[in-house]
ZAVOVEX-575401 format. One line per 10 residues: number of its first residue (from 1); their letters; for each residue x negated, y negated, z of C-alpha. Coordinates in Angstrom, 1 decimal. Each point is the difference from the previous one (the first is absolute). Layout:
N
NUM) a) X Y Z ~ ...
# end
This chain:
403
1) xxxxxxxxxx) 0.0 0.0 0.0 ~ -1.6 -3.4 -1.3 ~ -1.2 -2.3 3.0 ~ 2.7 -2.5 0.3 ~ -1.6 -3.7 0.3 ~ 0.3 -2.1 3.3 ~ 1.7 -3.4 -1.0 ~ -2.7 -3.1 0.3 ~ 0.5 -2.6 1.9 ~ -0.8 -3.6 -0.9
11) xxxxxxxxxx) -2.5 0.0 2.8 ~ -1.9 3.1 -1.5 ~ 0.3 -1.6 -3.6 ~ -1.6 -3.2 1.4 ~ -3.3 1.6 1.6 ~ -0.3 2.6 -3.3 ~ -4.0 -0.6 -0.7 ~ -1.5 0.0 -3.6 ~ -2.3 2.8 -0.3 ~ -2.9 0.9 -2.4
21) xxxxxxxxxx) 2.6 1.0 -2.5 ~ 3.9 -0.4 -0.2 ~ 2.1 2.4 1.5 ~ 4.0 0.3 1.0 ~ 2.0 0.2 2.8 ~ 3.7 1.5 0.0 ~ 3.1 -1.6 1.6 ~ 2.1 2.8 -1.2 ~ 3.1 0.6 -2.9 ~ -2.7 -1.0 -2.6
31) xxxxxxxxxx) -1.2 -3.3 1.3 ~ -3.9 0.2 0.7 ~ -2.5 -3.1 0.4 ~ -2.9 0.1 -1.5 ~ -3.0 -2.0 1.4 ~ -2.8 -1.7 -3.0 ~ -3.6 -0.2 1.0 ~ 1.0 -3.8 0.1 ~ 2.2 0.6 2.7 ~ 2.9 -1.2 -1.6
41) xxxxxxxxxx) 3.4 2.6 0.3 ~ 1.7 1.3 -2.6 ~ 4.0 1.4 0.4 ~ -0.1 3.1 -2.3 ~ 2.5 2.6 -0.5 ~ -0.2 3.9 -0.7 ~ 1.9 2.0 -1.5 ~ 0.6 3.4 -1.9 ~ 2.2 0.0 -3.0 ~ 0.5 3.8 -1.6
51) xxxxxxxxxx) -2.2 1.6 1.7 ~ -3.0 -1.8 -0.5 ~ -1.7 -2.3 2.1 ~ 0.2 -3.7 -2.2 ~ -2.5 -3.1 0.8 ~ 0.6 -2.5 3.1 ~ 2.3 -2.7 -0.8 ~ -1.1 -3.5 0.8 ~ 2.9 -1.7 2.3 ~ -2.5 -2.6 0.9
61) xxxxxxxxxx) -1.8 -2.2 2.4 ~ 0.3 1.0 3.8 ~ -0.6 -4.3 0.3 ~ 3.2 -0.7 -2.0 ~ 2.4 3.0 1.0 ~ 0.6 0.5 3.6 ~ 0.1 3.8 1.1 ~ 4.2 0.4 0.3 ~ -0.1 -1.4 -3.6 ~ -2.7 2.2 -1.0
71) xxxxxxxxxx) 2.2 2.8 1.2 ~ 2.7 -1.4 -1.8 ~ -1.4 0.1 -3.3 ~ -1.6 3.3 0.8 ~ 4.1 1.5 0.9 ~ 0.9 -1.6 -3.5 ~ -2.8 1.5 -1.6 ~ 0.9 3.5 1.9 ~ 3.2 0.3 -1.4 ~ -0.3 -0.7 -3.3
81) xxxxxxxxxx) -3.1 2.9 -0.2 ~ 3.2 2.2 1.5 ~ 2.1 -0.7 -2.6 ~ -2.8 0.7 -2.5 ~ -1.0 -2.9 -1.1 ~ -4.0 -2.0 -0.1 ~ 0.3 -3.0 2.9 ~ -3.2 -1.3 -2.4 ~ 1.8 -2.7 -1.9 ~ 2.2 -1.2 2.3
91) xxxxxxxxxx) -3.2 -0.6 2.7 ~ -1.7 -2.0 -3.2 ~ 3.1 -2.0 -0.2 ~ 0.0 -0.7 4.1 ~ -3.6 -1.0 0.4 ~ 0.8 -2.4 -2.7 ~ 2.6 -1.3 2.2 ~ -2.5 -0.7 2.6 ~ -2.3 -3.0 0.2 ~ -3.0 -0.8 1.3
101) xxxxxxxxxx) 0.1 -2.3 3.4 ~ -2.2 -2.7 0.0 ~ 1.7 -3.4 1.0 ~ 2.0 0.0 3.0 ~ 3.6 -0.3 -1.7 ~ -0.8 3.2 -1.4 ~ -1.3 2.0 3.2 ~ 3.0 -1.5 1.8 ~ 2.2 1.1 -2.8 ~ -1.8 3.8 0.8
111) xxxxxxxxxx) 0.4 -0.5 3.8 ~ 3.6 -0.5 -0.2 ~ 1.0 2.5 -2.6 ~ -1.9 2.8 1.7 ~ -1.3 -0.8 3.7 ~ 3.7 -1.7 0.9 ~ 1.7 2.5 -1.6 ~ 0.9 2.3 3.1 ~ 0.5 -3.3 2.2 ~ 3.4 -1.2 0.9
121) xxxxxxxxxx) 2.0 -2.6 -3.0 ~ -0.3 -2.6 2.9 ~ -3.9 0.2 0.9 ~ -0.6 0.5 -3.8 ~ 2.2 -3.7 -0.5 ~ -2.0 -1.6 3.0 ~ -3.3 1.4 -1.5 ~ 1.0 -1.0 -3.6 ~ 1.0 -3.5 0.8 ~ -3.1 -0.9 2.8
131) xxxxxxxxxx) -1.9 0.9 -3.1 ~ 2.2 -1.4 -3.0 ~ 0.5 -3.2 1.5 ~ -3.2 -1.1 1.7 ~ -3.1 2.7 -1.1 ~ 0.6 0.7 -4.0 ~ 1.8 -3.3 -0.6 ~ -3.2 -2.1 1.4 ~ -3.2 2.6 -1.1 ~ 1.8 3.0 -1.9
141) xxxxxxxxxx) -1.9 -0.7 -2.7 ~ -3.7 0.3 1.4 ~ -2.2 3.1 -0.3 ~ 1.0 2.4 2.8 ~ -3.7 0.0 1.6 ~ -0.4 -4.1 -0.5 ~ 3.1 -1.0 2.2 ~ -1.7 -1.1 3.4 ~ 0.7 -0.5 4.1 ~ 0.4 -3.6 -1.1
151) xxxxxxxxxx) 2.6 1.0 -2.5 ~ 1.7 1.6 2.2 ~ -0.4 -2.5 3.0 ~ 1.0 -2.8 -2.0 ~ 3.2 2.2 -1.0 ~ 0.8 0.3 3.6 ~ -0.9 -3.9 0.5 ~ 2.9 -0.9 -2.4 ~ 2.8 2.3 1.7 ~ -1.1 -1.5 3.3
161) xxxxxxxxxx) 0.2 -3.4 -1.3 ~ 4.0 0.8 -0.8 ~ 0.5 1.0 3.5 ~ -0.1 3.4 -0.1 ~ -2.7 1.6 1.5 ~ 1.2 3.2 0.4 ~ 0.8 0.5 -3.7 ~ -3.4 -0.9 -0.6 ~ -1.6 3.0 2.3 ~ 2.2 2.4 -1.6
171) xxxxxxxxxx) -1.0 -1.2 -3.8 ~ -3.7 0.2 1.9 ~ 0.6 3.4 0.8 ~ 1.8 0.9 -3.2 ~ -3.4 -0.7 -2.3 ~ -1.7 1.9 3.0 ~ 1.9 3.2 -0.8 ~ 0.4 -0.8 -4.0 ~ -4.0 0.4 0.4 ~ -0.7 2.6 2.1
181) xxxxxxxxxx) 2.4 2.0 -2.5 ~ -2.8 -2.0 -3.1 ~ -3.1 1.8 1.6 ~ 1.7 3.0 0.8 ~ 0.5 0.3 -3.6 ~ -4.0 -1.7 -0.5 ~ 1.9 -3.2 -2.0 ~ -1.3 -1.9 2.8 ~ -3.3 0.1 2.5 ~ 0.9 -2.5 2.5
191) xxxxxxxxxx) 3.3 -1.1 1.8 ~ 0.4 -3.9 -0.2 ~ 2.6 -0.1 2.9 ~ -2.6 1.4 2.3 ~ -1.5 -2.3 0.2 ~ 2.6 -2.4 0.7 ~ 1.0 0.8 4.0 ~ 3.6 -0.2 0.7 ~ -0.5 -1.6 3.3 ~ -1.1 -3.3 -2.0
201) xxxxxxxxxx) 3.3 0.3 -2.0 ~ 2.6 0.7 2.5 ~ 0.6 1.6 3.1 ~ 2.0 2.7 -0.4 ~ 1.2 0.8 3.7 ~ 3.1 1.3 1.4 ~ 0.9 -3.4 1.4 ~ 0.2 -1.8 -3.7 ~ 1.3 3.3 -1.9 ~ 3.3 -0.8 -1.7
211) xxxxxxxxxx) 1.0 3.3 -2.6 ~ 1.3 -1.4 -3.7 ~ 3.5 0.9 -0.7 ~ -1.0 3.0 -2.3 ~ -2.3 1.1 3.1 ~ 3.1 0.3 2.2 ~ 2.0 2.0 -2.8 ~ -2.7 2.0 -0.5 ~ -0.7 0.8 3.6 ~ 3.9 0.7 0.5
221) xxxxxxxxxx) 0.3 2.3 -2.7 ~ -3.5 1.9 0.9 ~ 1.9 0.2 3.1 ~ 2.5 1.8 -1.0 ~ -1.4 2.2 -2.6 ~ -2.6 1.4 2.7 ~ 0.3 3.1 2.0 ~ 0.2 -1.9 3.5 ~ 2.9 0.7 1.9 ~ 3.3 -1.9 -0.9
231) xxxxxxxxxx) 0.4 -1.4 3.5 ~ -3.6 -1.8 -0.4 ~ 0.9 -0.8 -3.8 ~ 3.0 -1.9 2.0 ~ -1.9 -2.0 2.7 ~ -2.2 -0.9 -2.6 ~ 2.6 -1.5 -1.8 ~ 1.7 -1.3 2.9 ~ -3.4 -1.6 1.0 ~ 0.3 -2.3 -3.4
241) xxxxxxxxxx) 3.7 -0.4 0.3 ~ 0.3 -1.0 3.6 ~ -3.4 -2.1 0.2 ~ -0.6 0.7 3.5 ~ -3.4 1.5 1.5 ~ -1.2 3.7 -0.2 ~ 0.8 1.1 3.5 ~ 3.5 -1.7 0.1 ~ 1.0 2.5 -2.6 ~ -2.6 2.9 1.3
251) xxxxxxxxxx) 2.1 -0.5 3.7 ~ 3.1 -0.8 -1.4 ~ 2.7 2.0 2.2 ~ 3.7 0.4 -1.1 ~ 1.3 -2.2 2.4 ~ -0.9 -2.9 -1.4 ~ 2.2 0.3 -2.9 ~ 3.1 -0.9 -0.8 ~ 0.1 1.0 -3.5 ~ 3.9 -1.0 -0.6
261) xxxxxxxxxx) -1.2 -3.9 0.6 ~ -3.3 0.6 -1.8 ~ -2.1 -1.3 3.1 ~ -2.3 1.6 1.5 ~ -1.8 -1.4 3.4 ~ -3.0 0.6 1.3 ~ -0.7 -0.4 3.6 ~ -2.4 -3.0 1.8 ~ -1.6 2.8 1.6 ~ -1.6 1.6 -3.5
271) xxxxxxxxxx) 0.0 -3.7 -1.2 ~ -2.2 -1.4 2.7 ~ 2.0 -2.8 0.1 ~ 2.6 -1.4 1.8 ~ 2.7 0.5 -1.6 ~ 1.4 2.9 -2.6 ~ -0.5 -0.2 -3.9 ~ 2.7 0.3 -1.9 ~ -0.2 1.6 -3.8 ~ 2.8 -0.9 -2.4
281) xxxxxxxxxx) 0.1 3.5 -1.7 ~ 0.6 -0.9 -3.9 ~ 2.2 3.4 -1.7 ~ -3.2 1.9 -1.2 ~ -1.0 -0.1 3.0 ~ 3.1 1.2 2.0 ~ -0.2 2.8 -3.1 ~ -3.0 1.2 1.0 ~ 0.8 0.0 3.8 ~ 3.0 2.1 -0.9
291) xxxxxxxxxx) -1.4 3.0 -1.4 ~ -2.5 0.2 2.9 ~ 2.9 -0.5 2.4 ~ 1.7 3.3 -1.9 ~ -3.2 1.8 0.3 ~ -1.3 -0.9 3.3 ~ -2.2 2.4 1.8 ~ -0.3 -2.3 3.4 ~ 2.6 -0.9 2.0 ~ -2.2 -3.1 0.9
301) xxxxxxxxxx) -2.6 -1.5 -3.1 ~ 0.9 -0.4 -3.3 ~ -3.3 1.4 -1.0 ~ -0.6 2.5 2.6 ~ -3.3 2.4 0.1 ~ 0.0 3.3 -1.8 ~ -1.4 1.5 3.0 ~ 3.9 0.4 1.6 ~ -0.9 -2.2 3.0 ~ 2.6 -3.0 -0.1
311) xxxxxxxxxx) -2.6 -2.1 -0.4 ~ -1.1 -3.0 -3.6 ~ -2.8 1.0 -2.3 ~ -3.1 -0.8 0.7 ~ -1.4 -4.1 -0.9 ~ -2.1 1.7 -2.5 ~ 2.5 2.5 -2.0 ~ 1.1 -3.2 -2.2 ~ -3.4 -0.5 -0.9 ~ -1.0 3.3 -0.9
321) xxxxxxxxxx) 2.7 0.5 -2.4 ~ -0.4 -3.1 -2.1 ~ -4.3 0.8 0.3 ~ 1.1 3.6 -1.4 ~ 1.9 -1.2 -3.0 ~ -3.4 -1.5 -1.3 ~ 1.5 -3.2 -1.7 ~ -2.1 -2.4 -2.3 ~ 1.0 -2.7 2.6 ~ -3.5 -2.1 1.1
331) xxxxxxxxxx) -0.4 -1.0 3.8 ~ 3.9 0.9 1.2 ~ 0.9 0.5 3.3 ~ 3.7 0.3 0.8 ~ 0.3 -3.1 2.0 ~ -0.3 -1.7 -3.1 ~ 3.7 0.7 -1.2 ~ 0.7 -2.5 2.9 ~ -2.4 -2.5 -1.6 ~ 1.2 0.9 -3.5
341) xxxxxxxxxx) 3.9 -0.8 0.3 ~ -0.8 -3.1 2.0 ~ -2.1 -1.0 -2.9 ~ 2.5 0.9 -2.5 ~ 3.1 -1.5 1.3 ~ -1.8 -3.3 0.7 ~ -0.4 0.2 -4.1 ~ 3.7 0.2 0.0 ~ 0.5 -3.1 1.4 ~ 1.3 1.9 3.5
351) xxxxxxxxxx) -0.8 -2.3 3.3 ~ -3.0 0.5 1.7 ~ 1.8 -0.1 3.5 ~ 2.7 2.6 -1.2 ~ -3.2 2.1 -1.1 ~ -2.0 -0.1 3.4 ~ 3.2 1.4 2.0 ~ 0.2 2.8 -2.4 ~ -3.4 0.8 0.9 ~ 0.5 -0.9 4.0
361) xxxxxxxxxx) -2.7 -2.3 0.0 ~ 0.4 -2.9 1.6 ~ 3.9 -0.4 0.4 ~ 1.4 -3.9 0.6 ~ 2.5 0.3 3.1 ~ 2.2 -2.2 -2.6 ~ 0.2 1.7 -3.2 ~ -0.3 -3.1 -2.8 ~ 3.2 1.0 -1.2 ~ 1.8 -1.0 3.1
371) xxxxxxxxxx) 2.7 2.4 0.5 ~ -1.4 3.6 1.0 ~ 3.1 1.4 -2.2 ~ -1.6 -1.9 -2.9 ~ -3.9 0.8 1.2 ~ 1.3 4.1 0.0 ~ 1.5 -0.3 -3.7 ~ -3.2 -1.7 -1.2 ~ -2.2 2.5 1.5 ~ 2.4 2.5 -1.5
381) xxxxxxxxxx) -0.2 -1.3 -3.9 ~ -3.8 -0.1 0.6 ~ -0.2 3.8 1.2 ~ 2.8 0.6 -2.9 ~ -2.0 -2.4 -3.0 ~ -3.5 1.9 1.0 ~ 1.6 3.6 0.3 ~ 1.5 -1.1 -3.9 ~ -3.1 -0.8 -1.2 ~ -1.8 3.3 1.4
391) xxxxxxxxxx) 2.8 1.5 -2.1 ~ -0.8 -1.2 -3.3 ~ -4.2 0.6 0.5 ~ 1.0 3.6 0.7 ~ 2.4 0.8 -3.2 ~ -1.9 -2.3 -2.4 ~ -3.1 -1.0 1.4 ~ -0.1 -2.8 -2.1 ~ -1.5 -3.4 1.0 ~ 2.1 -3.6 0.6
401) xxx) 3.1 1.4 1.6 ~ 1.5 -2.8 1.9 ~ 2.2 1.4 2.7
# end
């Protein structure tokens, strides 16, 4: 029984040496790389076709094709020798498809058709716009090993100078990947954004960290199409929706709710304040609140432990599940949902006052509104205009959706 090949790795493919004289390494299903005295990589397939062994077709350089579409074309390739007929042509006509990448348009153009492939349609859009709209727009047209820190600082410079630092660390850190992806594939020796520290571009803490609208949406729907538990998918959720701190809804106990009024209070005592907080519920919210009430496995906590003890999950359980669902979300920590809806609803024109009680910060013992009838209903349209907005990030995701 023929040896069956171990599938490469891009890791392997990288560290592949030249040797005195070429040689070939197999992925498997036809696909083999073969290594020039040069050092440059070649993507060749194998193949049979009646009964006899025929020569390697080119599929071409490993620097232009990344190994998931080398396997690709090797797959094509692989059923058309099944059905009988030569791959031969039709790899001719493909590497004439291909171009060479030499000014950074064109290795960009590469990273995102093969590298950003696999990557989710809103981290490809951020990626494709940071470098669209700033990188290609400004230097696409230099020579992929001539664009420079200086390039690259400058670039950053110009964001900054529009008030918007943060964008300008993540276009920073956008070329930095679109480059290590270059040398990987030896279009490139040397990473510009190296050498451009992010600390001198912005700081990008957990105390400043606001998520974009298609962040949120993208988070949310991860969320839910994850293998965590549904009542941690919901406190999650709940934890956007309700914009109150990580252990309010980790200890949150049942009777604090009063679900027909959509209200729920937390005590002073968990507050450490002097007086309770009081969460207008908008009608996701009590949704979500229902179908845990159905299910509830504690007569106490919402969330209880899986251990049986009526006792809350642990501080850290939160945590751990949003760390295991290994998002492309930079420098989040989930006490920036808090920071993230106060940021968005001051952008909708909502009043900064009205915002800090929804939070519990500091609470005036006269609401500006005057009448506490009329403070409660504006606290209620700001939980209900946020909790609408969370909506449309999770079932379109798209950006400059106003409430």
């Amino acid at each position: 029984m023929p040896k069956l090949a171990v599938p490469l790795t891009e890791t392997q493919i990288r560290a592949l040496e030249p040797r005195a004289t070429r040689y070939c390494i197999a992925d498997g299903n036809g696909l083999v790389i073969e290594v020039m005295t040069t050092g440059t990589k070649i993507w060749r397939f194998r193949y049979s076709l009646n009964g006899k062994r025929q020569p390697l077709v080119t599929i071409g350089d490993y620097r232009m094709l990344s190994l998931r579409v080398a396997r690709a074309k090797a797959q094509k390739y692989a059923e058309m020798v099944a059905s009988g007929v030569s791959p031969a042509a039709t790899a001719r006509r493909d590497r004439g498809a291909e171009s060479k990448a030499e000014l950074l348009r064109e290795g960009a153009a590469l990273y995102l058709a093969t590298e950003m492939a696999g990557k989710s349609a809103e981290y490809q859009r951020s990626t494709r716009r940071a470098l669209e709209k700033d990188v290609l727009s400004t230097i696409g047209a230099k020579p992929i090993s001539a664009v420079t820190d200086d390039d690259i600082r400058a670039i950053c410079d110009r964001i900054k100078s529009r008030g918007s630092p943060k964008m300008a660390l993540h276009t920073r850190n956008a070329v930095k990947r679109l480059y290590e992806y270059l040398i990987a594939r030896q279009l490139a020796m040397t990473n510009p954004a190296e050498r451009v520290p992010a600390r001198f571009i912005a700081t990008p803490d957990s105390r400043t960290r606001v998520l974009a609208p298609d962040e949120m949406g993208a988070m949310l729907r991860a969320i839910y199409a994850s293998s965590i538990r549904r009542p941690l998918k919901l406190a999650l959720h709940l934890l956007v929706l309700t914009m109150v701190r990580k252990s309010d809804i980790v200890e949150a106990a049942w009777s604090e709710f009063d679900l027909d009024a959509a209200r729920w209070k937390i005590p002073a005592a968990r507050m450490n304040k002097d007086r309770e907080h009081v969460v207008y519920l908008p009608h996701q919210a009590v949704a979500l609140l229902r179908e845990l009430q159905d299910a509830r496995a504690s007569r106490n906590f919402v969330f209880p432990s899986v251990r049986g003890d009526d006792r809350p999950i642990a501080k850290s359980t939160l945590n751990q599940a949003v760390k295991a669902l290994g998002l492309d979300v930079e420098h989040f920590v989930l006490h920036d949902f808090r920071r993230t809806a106060s940021t968005h609803l001051r952008e909708m024109g909502q009043p900064a006052d009205a915002i800090e009680n929804a939070l519990a910060h500091a609470v005036n013992d006269t609401p500006s509104v005057g009448d506490p009838a009329e403070h409660a209903a504006a606290l209620r349209r700001i939980l209900q205009l946020w909790a609408d907005f969370v909506d449309a990030q999770i079932e379109s995701g798209r950006e400059g959706v106003i409430g």
